[in-house]
C-alpha positions in Angstrom: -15.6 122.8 139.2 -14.1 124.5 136.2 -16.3 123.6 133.2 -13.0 124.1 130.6 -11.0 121.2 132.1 -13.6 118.4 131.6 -14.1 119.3 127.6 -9.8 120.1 127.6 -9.5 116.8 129.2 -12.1 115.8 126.6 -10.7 116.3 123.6 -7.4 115.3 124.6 -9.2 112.0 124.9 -10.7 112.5 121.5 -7.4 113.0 120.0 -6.3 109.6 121.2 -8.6 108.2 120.5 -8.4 108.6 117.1 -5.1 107.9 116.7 -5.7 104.2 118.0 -9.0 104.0 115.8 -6.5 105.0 112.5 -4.6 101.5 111.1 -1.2 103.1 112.3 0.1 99.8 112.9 -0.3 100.2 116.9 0.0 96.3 117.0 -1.7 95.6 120.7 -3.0 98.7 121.0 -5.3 99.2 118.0 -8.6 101.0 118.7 -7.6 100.8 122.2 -10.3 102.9 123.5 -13.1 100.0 123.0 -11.5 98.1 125.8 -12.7 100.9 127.9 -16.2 100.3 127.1 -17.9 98.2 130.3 -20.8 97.5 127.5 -18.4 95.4 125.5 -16.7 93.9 128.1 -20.1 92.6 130.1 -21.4 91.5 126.9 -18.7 89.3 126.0 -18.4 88.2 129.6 -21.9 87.0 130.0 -21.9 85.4 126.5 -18.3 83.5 126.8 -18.5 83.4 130.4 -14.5 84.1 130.0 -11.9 87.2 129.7 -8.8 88.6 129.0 -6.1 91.1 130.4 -7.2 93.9 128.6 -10.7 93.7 130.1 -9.2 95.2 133.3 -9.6 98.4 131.7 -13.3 98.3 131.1 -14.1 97.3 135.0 -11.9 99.8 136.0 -14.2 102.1 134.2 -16.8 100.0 135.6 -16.1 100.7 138.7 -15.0 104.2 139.0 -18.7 104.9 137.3 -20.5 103.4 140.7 -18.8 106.7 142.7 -18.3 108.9 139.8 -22.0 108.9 138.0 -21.3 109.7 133.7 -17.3 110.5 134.5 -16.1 108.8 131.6 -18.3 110.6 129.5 -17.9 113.6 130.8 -13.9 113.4 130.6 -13.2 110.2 128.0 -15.5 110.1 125.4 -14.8 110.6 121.8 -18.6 110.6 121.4 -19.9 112.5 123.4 -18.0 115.0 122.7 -18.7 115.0 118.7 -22.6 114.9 119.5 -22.4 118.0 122.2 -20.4 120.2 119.3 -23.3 119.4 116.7 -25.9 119.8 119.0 -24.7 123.3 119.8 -24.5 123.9 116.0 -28.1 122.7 115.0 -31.5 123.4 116.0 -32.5 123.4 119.6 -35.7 121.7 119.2 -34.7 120.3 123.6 -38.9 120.5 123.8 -39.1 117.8 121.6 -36.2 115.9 122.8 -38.0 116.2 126.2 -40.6 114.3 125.2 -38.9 111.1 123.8 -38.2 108.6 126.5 -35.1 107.0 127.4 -34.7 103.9 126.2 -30.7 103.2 126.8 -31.2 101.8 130.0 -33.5 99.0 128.5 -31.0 98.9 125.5 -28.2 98.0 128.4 -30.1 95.5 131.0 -32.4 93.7 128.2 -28.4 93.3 125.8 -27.1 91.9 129.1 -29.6 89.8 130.2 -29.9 88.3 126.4 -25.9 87.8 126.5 -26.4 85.6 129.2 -28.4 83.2 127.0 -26.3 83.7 123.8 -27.0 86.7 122.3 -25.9 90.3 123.1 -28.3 91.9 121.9 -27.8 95.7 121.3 -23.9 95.1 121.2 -23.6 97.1 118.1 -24.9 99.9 119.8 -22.3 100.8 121.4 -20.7 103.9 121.3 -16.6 103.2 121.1 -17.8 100.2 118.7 -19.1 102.8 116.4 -16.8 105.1 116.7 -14.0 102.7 115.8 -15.9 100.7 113.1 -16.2 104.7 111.2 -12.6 104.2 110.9 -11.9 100.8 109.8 -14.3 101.7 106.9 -10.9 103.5 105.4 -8.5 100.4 106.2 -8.4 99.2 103.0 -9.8 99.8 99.4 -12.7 102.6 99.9 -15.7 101.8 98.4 -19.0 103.3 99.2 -20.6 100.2 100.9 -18.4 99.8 103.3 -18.2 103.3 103.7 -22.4 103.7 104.2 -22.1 100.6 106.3 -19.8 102.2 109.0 -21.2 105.2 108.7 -22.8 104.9 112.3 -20.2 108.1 113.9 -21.8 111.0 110.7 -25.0 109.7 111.0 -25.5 110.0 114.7 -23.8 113.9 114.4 -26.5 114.1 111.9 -29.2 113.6 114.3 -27.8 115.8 116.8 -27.8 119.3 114.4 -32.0 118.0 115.0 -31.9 116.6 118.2 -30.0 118.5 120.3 -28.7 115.8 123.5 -30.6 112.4 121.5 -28.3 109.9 121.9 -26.5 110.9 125.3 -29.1 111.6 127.1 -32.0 109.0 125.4 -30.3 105.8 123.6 -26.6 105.3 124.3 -26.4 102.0 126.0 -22.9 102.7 127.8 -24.3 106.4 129.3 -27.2 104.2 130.6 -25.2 101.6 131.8 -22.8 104.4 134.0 -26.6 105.5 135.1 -27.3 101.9 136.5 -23.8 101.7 138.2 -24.4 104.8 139.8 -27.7 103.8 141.0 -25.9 100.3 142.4 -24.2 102.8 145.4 -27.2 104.3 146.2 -29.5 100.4 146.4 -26.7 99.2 148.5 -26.2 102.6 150.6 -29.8 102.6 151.3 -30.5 102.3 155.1 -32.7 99.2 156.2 -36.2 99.8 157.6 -35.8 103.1 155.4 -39.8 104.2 154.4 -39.0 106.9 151.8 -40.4 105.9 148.6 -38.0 105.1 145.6 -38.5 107.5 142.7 -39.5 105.6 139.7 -36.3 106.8 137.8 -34.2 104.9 140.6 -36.4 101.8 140.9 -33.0 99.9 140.0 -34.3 96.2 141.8 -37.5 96.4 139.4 -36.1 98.2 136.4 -33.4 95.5 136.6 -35.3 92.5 137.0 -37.3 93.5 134.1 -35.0 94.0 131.9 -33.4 91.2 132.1 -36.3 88.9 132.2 -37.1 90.6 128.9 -33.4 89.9 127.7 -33.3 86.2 129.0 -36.3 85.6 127.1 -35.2 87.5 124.1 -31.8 85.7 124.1 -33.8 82.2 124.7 -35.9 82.5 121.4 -34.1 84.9 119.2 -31.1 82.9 118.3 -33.5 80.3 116.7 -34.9 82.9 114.2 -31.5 84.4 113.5 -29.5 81.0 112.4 -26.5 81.9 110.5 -25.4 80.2 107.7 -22.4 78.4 107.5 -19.5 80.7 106.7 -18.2 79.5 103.0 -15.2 82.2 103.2 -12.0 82.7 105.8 -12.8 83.7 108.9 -9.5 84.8 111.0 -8.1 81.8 113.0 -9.1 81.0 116.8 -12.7 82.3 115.3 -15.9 81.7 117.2 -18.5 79.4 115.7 -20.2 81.4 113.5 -23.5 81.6 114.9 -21.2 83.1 118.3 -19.1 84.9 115.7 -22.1 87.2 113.9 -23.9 88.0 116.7 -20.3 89.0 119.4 -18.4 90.9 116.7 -19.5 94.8 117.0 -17.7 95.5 113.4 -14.9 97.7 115.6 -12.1 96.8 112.5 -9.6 96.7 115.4 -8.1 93.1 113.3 -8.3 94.5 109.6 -5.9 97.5 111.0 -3.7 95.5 112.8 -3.4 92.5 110.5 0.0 93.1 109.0 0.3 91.7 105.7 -3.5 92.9 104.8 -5.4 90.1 104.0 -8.3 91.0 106.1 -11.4 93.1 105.4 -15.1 93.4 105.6 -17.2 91.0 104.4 -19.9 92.3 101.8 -21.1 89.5 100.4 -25.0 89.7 100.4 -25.4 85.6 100.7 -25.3 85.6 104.6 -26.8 89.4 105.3 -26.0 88.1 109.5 -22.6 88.0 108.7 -22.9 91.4 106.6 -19.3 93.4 107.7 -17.4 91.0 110.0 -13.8 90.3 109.1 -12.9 87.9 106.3 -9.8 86.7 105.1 -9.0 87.4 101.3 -5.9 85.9 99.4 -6.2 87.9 96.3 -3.3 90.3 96.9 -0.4 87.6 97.3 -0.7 88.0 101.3 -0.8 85.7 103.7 -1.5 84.5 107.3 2.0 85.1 109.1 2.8 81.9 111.1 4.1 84.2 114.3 1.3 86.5 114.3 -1.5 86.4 116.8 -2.3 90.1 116.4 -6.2 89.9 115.2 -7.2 87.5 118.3 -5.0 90.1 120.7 -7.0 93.4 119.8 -10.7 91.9 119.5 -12.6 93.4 122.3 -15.2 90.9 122.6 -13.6 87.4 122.1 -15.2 86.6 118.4 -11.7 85.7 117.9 -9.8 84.5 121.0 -6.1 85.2 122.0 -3.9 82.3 120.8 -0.2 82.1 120.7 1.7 80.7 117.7 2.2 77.8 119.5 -1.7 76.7 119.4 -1.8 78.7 115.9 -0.5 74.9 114.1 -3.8 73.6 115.1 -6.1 76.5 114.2 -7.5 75.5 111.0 -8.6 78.6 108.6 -9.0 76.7 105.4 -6.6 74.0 103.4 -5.2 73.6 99.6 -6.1 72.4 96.8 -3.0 71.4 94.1 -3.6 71.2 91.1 -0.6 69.5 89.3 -2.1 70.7 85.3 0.4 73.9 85.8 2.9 72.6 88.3 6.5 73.2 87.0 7.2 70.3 88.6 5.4 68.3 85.9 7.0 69.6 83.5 10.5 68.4 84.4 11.3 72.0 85.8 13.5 72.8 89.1 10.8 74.2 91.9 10.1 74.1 95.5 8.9 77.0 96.6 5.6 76.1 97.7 7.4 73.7 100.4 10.2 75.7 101.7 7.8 78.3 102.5 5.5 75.9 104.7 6.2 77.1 108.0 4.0 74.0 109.3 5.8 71.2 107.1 2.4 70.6 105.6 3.5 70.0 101.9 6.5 67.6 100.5 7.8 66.6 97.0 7.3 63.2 96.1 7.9 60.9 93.2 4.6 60.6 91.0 3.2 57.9 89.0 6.6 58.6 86.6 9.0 58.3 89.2 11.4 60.8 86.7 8.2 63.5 87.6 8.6 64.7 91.1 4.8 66.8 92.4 3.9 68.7 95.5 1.6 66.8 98.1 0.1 68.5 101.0 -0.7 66.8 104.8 -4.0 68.6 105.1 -3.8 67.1 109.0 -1.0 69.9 109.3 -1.8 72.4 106.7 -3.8 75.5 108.9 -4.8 77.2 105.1 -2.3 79.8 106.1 -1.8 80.8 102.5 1.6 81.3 102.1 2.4 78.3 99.2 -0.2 79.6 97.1 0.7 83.3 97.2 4.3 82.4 96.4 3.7 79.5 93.7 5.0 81.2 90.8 2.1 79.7 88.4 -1.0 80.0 90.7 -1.4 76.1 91.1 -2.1 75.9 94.5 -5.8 76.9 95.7 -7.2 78.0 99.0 -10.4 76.0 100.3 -12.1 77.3 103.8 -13.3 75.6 106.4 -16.8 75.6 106.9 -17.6 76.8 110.5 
């Protein structure tokens, strides 16, 4: 085979791959590439025990890896290819690297196995998640803890100028997970009566079945020490429970680019450190949740915010309002209705008050989703947002 068309083919990939992981306002297809990722998609399928369309792509992956051992890191990934080009500018200290054990394919089976009871474990851990999360640190205002937060992509280049080969060959989850699916062919292939003894390296059956005993158990007891607190800011809506939420979200940014009026970003906030970067929603630059938008629950990978349609989207509650009536214009005799004619869910409607000369606004929270739009267009900031406590 000729060695250039793999790393040509390579960083072709790379190429697009960064262009989906920029916020180019790609819509569907922001930070495409983590759909490709059969960690993700496994993850989320064992946890949710559910899927969506785009999770064709990562079986197809999936699949291809049980006949083509490592192909979609030899050919696809953005990674891989970043952590071969620093290891071939650092020190080659292999002898040392020889001498640390793999531990990706525990990483994989033991995440997996944990999923299936409710927490994927080493989710984060994967590589297009990282790779993608380095770029949504530059989706909105910079700031350097954001910017140290995502900085997973540097820091594992870092280790490669030391480690020549570290995390591809030693930790990567996905790699080890290609490894496993390769290994599935040969268990099956395997003649009956056979009396060749199984390498340890391919004892799949055992390396499987304790790995996921390990994971079961882990996923059993672990969610009990981790408790998350209840969310007391806006989470996107069609949001998993937040327990679900902190645990499935890998931090990818794939919403905060593709939300288009910008009210999403990374939550820093160190009150709940388990819900420490996920996406929150923030109404303090006049934007607000589009009623016939259901972009941020159409890119997320892993189903911490499920697809809805804006049909389903006047039931999805992300917070309500609060009017306070002390700097209403209304109360002071003074022509204004914007707050209702821009309720795209009929949620608020001018009444008579007490004075029945004094008309004021009154919201039908049973119909009001905390959308946002009446208080970022209320001319005297009267109306205030309130979230829902998940």
């Amino acid at each position: 085979m000729n060695l250039a068309k793999p790393k040509t083919i390579r960083r072709i990939s790379t190429v697009v791959a960064v262009i989906f992981a920029m916020p180019l306002k790609l819509k569907i297809f922001t930070g495409f590439f983590i759909w490709l990722s059969p960690f993700v998609m496994l993850n989320s399928f064992f946890m949710l025990k559910s899927m969506v369309l785009l999770n064709v792509a990562g079986w197809i992956v999936l699949v291809t890896s049980v006949f083509r051992k490592r192909w979609f890191c030899m050919y696809m990934c953005p990674v891989g290819l970043g952590c071969d080009t620093f290891s071939k500018w650092g020190k080659h200290n292999t002898k040392l690297v020889r001498k640390i054990p793999r531990i990706g394919k525990w990483l994989a089976v033991i995440s997996l196995g944990a999923a299936l009871t409710g927490i994927p474990l080493f989710i984060l851990l994967d590589p297009l998640a990282i790779f993608n999360g380095f770029f949504a640190a530059f989706t909105r205002e910079v700031n350097l803890v954001t910017v140290l937060s995502l900085s997973g992509l540097p820091l594992l280049f870092a280790v490669h100028l030391i480690l020549p080969g570290m995390w591809c060959g030693k930790i990567c989850p996905l790699g080890a997970l290609f490894d496993e699916a390769a290994n599935v062919k040969t268990w099956i292939l395997k003649k009956p009566g056979t009396k060749e003894p199984v390498p340890a390296e391919n004892g799949f059956g055992r390396r499987l079945f304790m790995a996921t005993g390990a994971g079961l158990l882990a996923g059993i007891f672990l969610p009990k020490m981790l408790q998350s607190k209840p969310a007391v800011f806006f989470r996107p809506p069609a949001s998993s429970p937040e327990n679900i939420f902190n645990v499935l979200c890998v931090r990818c940014g794939n919403c905060i680019k593709a939300c288009p009026t910008r009210i999403l970003k990374h939550h820093t906030e160190t009150g709940n450190i388990t819900a420490w970067m996920t996406p929150e929603i923030t109404f303090q630059n006049k934007g607000y949740c589009v009623e016939s938008c259901t972009l941020c629950g159409t890119v997320c990978p892993t189903g911490s915010i499920s697809p809805f349609t804006t049909e389903a989207k006047k039931k999805l509650f992300i917070g309500s309002i609060e009017i306070g009536l002390e700097k209403c214009l209304l109360t002071e005799s003074r022509e204004c209705d914007r707050c209702k004619s821009v309720c795209g869910y009929d949620a608020i409607t001018i009444i008579p008050s007490g004075n029945s000369v004094v008309m004021q606004p009154v919201a039908e929270l049973s119909k009001c989703v905390g959308c946002g739009a009446c208080a970022a267009i209320c001319p005297t900031e009267t109306i205030h947002m309130v979230p829902v406590v998940l």
